[in-house]
C-alpha positions as a Markdown table, in Angstrom:
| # | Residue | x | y | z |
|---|---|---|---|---|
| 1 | Unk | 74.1 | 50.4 | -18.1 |
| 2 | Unk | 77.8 | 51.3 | -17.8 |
| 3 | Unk | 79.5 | 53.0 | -14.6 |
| 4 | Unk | 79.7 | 57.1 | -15.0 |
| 5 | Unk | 83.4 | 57.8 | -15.1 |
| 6 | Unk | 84.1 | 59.5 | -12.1 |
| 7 | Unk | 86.8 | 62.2 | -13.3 |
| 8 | Unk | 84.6 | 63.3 | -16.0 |
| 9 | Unk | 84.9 | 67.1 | -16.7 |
| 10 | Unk | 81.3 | 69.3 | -16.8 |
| 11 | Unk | 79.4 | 67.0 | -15.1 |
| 12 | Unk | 75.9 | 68.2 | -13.7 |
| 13 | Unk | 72.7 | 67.4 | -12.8 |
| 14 | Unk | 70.3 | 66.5 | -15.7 |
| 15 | Unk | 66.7 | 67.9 | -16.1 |
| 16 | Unk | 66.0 | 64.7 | -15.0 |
| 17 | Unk | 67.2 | 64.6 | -11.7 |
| 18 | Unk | 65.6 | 68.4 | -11.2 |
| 19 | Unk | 61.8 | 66.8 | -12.2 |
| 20 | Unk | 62.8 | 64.3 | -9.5 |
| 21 | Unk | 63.9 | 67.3 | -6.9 |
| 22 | Unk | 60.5 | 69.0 | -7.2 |
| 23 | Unk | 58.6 | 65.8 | -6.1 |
| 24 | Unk | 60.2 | 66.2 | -3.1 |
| 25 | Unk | 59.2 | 70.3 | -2.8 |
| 26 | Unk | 55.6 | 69.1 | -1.5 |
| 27 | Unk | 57.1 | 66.1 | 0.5 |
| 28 | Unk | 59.2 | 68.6 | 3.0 |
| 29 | Unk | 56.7 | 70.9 | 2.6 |
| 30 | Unk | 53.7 | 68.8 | 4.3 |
| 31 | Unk | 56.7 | 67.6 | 6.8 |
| 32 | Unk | 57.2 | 71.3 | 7.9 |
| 33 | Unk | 53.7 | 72.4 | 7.8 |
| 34 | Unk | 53.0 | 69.6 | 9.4 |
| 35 | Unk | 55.2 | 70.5 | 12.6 |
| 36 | Unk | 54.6 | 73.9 | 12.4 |
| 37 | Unk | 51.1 | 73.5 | 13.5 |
| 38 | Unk | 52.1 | 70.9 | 16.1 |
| 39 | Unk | 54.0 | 73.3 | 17.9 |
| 40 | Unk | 51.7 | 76.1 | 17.7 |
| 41 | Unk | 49.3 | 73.8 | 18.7 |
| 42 | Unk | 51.4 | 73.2 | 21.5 |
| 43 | Unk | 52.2 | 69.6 | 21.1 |
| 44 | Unk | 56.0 | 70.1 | 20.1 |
| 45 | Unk | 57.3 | 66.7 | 21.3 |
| 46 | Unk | 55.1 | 64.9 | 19.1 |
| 47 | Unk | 55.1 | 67.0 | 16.3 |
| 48 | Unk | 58.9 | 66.4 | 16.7 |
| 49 | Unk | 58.6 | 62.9 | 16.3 |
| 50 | Unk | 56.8 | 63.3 | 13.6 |
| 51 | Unk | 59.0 | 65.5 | 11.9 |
| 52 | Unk | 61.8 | 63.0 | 12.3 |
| 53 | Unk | 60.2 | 60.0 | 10.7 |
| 54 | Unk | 59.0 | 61.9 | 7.8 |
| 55 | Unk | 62.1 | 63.8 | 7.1 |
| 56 | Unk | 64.4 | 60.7 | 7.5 |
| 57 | Unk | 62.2 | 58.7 | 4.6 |
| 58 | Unk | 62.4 | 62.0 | 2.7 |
| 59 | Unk | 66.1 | 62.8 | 2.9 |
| 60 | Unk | 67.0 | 58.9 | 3.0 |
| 61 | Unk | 64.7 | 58.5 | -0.4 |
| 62 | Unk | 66.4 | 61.4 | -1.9 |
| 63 | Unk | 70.0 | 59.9 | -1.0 |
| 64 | Unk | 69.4 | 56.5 | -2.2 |
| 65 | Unk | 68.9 | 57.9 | -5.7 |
| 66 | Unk | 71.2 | 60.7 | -5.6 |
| 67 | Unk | 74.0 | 58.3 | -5.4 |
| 68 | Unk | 73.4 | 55.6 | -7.9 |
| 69 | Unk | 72.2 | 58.6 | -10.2 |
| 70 | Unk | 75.9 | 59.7 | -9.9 |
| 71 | Unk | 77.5 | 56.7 | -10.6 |
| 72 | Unk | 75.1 | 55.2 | -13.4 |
| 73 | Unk | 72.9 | 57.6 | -14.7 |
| 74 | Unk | 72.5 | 56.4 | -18.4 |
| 75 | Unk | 69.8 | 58.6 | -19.0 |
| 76 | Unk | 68.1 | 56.3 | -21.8 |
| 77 | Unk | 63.9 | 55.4 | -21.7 |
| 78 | Unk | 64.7 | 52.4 | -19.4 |
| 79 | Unk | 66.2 | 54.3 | -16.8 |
| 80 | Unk | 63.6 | 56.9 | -17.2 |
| 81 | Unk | 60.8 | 55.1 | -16.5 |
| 82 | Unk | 62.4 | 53.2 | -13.5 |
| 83 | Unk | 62.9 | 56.9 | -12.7 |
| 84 | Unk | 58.8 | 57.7 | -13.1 |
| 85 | Unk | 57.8 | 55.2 | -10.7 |
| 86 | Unk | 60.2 | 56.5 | -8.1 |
| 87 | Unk | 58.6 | 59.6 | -8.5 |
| 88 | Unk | 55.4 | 58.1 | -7.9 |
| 89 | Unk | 56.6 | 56.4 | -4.6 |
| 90 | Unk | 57.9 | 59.9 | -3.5 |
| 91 | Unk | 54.2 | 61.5 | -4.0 |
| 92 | Unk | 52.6 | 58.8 | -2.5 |
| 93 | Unk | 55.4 | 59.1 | 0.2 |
| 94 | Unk | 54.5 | 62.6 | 1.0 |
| 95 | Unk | 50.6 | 62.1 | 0.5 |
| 96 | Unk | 51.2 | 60.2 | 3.9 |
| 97 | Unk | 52.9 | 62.5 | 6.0 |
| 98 | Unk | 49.9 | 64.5 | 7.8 |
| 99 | Unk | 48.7 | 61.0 | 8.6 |
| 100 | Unk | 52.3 | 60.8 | 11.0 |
| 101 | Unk | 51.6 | 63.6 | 12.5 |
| 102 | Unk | 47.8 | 63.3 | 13.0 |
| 103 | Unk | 47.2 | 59.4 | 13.7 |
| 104 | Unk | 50.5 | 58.1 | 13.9 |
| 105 | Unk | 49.6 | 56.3 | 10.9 |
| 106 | Unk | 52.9 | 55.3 | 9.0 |
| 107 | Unk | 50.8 | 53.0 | 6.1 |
| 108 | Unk | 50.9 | 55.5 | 3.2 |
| 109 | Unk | 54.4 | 56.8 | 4.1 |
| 110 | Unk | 55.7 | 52.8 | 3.8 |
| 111 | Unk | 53.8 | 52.2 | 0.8 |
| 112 | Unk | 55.4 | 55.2 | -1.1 |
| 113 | Unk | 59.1 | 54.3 | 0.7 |
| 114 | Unk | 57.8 | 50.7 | -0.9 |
| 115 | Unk | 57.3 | 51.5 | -4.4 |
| 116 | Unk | 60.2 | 54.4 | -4.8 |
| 117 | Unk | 62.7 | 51.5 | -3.2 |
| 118 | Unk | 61.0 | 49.1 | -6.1 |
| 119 | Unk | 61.9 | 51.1 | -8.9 |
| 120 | Unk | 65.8 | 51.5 | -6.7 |
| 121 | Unk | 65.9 | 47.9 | -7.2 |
| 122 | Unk | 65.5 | 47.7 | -10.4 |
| 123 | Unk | 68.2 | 49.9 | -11.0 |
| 124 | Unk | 70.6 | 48.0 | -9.4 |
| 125 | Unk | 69.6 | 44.8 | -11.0 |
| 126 | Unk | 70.0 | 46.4 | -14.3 |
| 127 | Unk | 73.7 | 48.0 | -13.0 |
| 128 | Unk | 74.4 | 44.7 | -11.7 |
| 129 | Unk | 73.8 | 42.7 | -15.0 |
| 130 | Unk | 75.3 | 45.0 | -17.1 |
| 131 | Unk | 78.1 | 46.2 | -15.4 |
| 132 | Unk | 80.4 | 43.3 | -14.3 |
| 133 | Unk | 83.1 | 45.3 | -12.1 |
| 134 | Unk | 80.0 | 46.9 | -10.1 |
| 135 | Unk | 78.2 | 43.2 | -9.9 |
| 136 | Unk | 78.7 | 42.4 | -6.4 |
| 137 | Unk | 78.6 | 45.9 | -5.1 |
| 138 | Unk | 75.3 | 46.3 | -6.8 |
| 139 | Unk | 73.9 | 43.2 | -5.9 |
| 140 | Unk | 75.0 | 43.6 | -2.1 |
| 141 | Unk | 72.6 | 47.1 | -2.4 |
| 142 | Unk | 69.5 | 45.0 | -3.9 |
| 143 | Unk | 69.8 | 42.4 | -0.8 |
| 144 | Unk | 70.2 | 45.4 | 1.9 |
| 145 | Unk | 67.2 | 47.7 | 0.4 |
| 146 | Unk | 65.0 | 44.0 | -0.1 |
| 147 | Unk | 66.1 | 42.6 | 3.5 |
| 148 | Unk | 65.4 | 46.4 | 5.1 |
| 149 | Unk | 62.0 | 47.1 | 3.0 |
| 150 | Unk | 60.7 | 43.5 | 4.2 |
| 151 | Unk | 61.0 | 44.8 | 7.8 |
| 152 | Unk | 59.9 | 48.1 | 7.2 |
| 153 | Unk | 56.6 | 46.9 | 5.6 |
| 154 | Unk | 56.6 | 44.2 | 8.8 |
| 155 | Unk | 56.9 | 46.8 | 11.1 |
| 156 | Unk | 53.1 | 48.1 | 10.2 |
| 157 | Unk | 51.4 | 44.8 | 11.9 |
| 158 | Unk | 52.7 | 46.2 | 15.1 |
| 159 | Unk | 50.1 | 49.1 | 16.7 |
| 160 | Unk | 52.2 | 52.6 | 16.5 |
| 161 | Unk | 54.2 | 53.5 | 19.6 |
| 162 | Unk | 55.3 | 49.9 | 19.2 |
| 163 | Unk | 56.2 | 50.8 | 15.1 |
| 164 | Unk | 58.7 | 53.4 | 16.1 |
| 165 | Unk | 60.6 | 51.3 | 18.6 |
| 166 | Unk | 61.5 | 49.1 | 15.8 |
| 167 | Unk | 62.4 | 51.8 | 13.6 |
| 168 | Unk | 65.1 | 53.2 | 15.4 |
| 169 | Unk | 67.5 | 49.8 | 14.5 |
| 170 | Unk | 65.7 | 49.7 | 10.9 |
| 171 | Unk | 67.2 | 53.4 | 11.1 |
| 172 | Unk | 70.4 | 52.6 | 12.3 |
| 173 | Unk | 70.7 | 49.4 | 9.5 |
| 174 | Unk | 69.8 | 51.9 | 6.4 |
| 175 | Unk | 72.9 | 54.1 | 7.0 |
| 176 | Unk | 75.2 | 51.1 | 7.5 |
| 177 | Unk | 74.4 | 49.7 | 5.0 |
| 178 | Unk | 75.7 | 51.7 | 2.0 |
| 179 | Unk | 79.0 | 50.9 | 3.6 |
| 180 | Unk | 78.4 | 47.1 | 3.6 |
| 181 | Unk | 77.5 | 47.1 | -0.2 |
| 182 | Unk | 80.4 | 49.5 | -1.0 |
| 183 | Unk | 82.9 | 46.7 | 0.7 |
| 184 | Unk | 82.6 | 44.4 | -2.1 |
| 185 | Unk | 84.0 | 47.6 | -4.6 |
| 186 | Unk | 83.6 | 51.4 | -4.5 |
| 187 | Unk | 80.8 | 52.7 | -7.0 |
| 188 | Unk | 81.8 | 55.4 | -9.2 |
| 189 | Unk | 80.1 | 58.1 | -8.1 |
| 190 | Unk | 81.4 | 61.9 | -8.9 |
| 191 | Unk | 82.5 | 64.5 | -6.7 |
| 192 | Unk | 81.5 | 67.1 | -8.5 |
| 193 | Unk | 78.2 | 66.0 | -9.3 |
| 194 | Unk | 77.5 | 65.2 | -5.9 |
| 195 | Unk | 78.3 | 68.3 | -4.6 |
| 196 | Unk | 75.8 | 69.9 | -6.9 |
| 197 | Unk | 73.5 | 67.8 | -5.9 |
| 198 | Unk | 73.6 | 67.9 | -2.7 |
| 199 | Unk | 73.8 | 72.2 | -2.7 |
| 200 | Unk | 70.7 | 72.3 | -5.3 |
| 201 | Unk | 68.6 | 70.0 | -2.4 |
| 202 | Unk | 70.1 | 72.7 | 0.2 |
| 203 | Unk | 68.4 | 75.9 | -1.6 |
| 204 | Unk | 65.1 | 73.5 | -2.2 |
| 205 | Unk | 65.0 | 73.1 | 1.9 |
| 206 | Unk | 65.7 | 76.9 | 2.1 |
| 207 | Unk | 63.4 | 77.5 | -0.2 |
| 208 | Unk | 60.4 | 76.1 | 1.8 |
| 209 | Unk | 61.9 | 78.0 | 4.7 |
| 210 | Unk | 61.5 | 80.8 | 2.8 |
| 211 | Unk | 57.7 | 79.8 | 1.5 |
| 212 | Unk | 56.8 | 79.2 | 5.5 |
| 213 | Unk | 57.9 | 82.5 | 6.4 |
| 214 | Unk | 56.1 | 84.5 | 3.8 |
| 215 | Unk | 53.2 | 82.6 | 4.2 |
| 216 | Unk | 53.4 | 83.2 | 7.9 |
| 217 | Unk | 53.8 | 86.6 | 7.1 |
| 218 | Unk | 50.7 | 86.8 | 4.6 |
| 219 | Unk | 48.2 | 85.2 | 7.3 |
| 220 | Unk | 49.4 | 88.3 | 9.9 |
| 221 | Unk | 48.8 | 90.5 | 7.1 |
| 222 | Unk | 45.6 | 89.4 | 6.1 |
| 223 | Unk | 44.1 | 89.6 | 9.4 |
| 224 | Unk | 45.7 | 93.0 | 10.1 |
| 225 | Unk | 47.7 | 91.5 | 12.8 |
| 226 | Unk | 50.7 | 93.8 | 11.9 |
| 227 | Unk | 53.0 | 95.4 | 15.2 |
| 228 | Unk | 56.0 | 96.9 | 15.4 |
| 229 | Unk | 57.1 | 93.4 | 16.9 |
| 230 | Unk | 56.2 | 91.7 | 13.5 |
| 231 | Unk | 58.2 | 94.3 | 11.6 |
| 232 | Unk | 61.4 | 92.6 | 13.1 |
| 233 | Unk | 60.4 | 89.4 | 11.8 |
| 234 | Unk | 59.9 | 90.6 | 8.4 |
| 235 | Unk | 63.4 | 92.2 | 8.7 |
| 236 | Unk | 65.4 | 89.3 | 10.3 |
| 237 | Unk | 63.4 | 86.2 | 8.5 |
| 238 | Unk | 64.9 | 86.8 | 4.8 |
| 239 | Unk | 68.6 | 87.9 | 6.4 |
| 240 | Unk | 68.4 | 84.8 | 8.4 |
| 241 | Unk | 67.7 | 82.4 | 5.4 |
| 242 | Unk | 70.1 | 84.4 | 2.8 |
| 243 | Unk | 72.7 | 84.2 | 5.1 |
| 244 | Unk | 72.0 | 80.3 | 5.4 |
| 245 | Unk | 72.5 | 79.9 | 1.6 |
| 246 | Unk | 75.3 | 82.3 | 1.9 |
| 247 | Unk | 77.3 | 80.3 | 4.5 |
| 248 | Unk | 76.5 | 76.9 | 3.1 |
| 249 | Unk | 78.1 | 77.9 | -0.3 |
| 250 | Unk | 80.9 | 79.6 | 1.3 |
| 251 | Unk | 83.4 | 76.9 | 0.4 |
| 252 | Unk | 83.7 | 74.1 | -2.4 |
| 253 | Unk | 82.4 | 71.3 | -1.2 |
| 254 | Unk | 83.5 | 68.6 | -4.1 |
| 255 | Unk | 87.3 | 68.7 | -2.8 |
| 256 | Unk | 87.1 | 67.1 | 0.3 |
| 257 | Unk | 85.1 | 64.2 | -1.6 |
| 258 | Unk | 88.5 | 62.0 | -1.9 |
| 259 | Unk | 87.4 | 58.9 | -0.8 |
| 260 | Unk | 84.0 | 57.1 | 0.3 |
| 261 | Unk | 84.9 | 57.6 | 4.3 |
| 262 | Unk | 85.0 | 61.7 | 4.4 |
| 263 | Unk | 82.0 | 61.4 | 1.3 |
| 264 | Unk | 80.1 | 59.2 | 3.6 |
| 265 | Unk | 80.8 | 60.9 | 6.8 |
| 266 | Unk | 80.2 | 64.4 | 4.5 |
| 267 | Unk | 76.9 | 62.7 | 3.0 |
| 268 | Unk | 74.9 | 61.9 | 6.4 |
| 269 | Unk | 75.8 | 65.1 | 7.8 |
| 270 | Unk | 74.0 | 66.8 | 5.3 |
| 271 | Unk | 70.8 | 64.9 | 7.6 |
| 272 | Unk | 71.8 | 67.9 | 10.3 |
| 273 | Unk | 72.3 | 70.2 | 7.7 |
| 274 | Unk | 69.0 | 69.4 | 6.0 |
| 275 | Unk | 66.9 | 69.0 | 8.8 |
| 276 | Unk | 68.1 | 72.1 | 11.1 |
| 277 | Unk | 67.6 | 74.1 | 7.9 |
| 278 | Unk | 63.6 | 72.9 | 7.3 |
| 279 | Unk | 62.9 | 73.7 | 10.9 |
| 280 | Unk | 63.9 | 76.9 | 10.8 |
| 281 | Unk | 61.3 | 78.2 | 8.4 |
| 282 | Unk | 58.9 | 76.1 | 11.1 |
| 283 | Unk | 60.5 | 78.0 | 13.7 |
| 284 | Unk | 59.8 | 81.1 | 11.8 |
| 285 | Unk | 56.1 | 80.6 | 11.0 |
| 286 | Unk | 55.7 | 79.3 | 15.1 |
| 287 | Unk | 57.5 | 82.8 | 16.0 |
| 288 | Unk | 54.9 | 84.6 | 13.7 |
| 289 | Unk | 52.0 | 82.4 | 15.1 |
| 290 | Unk | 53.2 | 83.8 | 18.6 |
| 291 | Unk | 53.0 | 87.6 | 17.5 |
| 292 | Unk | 49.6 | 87.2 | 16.7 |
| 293 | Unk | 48.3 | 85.5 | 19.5 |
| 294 | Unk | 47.8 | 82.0 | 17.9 |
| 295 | Unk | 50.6 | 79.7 | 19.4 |
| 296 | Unk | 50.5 | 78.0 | 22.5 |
| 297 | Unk | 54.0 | 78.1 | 23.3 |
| 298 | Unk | 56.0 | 81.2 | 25.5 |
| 299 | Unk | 57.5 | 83.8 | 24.1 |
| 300 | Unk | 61.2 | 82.0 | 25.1 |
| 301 | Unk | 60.0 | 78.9 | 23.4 |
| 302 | Unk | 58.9 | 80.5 | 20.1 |
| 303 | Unk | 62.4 | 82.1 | 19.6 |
| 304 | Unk | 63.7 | 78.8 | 20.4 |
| 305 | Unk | 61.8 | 77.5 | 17.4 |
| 306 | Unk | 63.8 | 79.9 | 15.5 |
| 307 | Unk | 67.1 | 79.5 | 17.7 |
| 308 | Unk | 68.1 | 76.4 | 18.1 |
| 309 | Unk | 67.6 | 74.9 | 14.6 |
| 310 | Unk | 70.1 | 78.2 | 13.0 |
| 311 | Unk | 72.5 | 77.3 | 15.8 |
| 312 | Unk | 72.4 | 73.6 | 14.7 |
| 313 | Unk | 72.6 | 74.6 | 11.0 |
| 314 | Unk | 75.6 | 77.1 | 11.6 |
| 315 | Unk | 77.3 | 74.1 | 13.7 |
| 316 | Unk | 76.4 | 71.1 | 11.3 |
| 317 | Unk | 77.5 | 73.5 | 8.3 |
| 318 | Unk | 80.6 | 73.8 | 9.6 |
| 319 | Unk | 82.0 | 70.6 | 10.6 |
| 320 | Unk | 80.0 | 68.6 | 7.6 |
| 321 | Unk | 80.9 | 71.1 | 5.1 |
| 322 | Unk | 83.0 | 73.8 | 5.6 |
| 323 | Unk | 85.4 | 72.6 | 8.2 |
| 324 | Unk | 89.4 | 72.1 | 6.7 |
| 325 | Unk | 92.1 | 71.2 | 8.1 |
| 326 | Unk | 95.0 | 74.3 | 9.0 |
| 327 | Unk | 95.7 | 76.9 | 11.7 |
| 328 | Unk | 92.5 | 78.7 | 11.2 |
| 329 | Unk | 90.7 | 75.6 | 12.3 |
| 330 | Unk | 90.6 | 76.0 | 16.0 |
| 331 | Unk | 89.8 | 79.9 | 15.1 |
| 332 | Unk | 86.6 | 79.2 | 13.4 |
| 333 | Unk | 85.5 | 76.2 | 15.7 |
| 334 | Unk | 85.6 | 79.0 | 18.5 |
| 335 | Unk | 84.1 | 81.8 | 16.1 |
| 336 | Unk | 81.2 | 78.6 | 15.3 |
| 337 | Unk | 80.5 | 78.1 | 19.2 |
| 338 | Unk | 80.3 | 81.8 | 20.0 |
| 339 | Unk | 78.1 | 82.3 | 17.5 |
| 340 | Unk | 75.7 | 79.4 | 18.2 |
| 341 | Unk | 75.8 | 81.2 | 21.8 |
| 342 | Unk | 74.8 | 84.2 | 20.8 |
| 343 | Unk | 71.9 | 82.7 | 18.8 |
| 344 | Unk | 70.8 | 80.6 | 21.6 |
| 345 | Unk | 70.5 | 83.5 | 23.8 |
| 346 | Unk | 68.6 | 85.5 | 21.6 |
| 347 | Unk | 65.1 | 84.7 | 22.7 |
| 348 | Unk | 66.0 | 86.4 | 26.2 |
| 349 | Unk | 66.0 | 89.9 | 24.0 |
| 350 | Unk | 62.9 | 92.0 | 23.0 |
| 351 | Unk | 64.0 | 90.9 | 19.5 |
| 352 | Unk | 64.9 | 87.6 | 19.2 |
| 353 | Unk | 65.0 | 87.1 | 15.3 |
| 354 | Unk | 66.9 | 90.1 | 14.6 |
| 355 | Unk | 69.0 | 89.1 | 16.9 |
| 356 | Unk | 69.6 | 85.3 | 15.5 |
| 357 | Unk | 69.7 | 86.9 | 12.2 |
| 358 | Unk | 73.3 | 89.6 | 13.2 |
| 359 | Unk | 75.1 | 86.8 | 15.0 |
| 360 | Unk | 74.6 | 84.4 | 11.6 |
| 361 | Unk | 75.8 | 87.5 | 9.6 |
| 362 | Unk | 78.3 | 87.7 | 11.7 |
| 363 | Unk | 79.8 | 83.8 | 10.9 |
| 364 | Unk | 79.2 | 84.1 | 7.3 |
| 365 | Unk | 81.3 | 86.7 | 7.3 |
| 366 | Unk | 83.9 | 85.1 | 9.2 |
| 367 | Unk | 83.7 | 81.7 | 7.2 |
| 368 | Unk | 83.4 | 83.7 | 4.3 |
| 369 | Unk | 86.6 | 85.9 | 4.8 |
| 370 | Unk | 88.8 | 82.8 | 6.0 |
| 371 | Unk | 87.9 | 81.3 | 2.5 |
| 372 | Unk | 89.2 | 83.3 | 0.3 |
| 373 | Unk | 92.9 | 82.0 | 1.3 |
| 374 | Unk | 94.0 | 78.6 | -0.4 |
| 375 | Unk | 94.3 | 76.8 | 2.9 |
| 376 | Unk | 90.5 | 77.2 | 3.1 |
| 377 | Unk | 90.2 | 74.4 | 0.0 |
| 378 | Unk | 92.4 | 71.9 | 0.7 |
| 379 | Unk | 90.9 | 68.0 | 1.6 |
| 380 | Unk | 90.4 | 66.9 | 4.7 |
| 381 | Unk | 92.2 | 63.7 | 5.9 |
């Protein structure tokens, strides 16, 4: 298993790395419809809870191979099949995320984090045995995923509201330690590649977004739940998420990857980016819940649902991913807050997605515009 060379031209993702995406379709999937029925339900705190411990061990398995994919993706049967049983952790994974949200029961979800990381290690055994310039880099990611999986897997003799109290410094360890292993020698990971990555798991979170409003939609529909209210959803739901994609590929995203401290720092914000973007196709299938009488929320608190995760998409977008250095800077930051504003005052109108959905059209086109010059593309220190 040789290092990828990380200036290679035409580099993209392969088919396999696509088979692997789609495993993790009906992972955020269950996470969203999950916490969609929470909050209708009206039990929003927990369901938030939930959602965070099941969309961490989504995004953080989807990283994990995302990364050493780019930098020593061989693509022969070995690495396949190390590959397959990945996969396999990933369904078992997502098998066990209703049981978060309904028991507090983390067992499944660790078992599936358990076998996906096994296959991980093997990876990096192979990497570190055949590729002697990675060796200690490689190595230094076995010991941190075996250490970190060993108290993960500890972690379930405690009963639950104990479990997540040790999570949160298990949490805090897994996102350090990337940058302990890369200490001992940067991996060769590719800019270019990454960035595809990274965009084609964006328009796979949009995409369920997009599969909880229209099923939202369908359930009004079929019980002939239709107002003039609901119209404004159907309007402003598919601006709101086309706009999304728009702003998020408003910019190149490959040519501030210069170094591992801005891809690192650009890498875990996609977590914001990710995550705000899932819960707004909850928020949108709690807003359509409302309309027809089958939430237990107020009517300010189901546009919230829709508000506050666009406004933290819009403000994670920015400074993660779109954000560069120049004059303009200070202009869009204040464009970015007024927006958010707007969108967080929205619920207060009669028509609160319609609403949300003019003031993100409004900074897409303002990001949008401001890109089109060549300061818009240059790195960021």
């Amino acid at each position: 298993m040789k290092p990828r060379d990380p200036e290679e031209r035409h580099r993209a993702a392969t088919p396999l790395e696509l088979l692997y995406d789609l495993c993790f379709v009906v992972a955020i999937a269950q996470a969203a419809s999950s916490f969609h029925h929470a909050i209708s339900a009206g039990h929003g705190t927990e369901g938030l809870l939930g959602f965070f411990w099941s969309f961490f061990s989504i995004w953080w398995a989807w990283v994990s191979f995302a990364w050493f994919a780019s930098a020593f993706d061989t693509d022969d049967a070995l690495y396949r099949i190390k590959v397959f049983v990945q996969m396999i952790g990933v369904l078992v994974l997502a098998a066990g995320i209703p049981r978060i949200f309904e028991h507090q029961d983390f067992v499944l979800l660790t078992l599936g984090w358990t076998i996906m990381r096994l296959g991980l290690i093997a990876q990096w055994l192979r990497a570190a045995f055949t590729s002697p310039k990675q060796r200690k880099t490689a190595l230094r990611y076995v010991i941190a995923i075996l250490v970190l999986q060993t108290c993960w897997l500890s972690l379930l003799l405690l009963p639950p509201e104990k479990w997540m109290w040790g999570g949160i410094p298990l949490t805090l360890l897994e996102v350090l330690s990337p940058g302990w292993a890369e200490r001992a020698g940067k991996s060769p990971w590719h800019p270019e590649h990454l960035a595809e990555r990274y965009g084609l798991f964006t328009i796979i979170v949009i995409g369920e977004s997009v599969l909880a409003a229209t099923l939202a939609i369908q359930s009004a529909i079929d019980q002939n739940q239709i107002s003039a209210q609901f119209f404004t959803i159907i309007l402003g739901a598919p601006t709101i998420l086309f706009a999304m994609w728009w702003l998020y590929f408003s910019r190149p995203a490959h040519t501030i990857l210069t170094s591992n401290h801005a891809a690192f720092l650009w890498g875990y914000g996609h977590v914001l980016i990710l995550g705000s973007a899932a819960t707004v196709g909850v928020g949108l299938a709690v807003i359509s819940d409302y309309e027809i009488g089958e939430a237990l929320i107020t009517s300010f608190g189901a546009g919230q649902t829709v508000a506050i995760p666009v406004a933290l998409f819009i403000a994670s977008t920015w400074a993660f991913h779109l954000r560069r250095p120049g004059p303009k800077a200070k202009v869009e930051a204040f464009q970015v807050m007024l927006a958010c504003a707007f969108i967080l005052a929205a619920p207060l109108t009669p028509i609160p997605v319609v609403g949300i959905a003019l003031a993100l059209i409004f900074i897409t086109v303002a990001i949008s515009r401001a890109s089109r010059s060549p300061a818009a593309n240059q790195t960021i220190p």
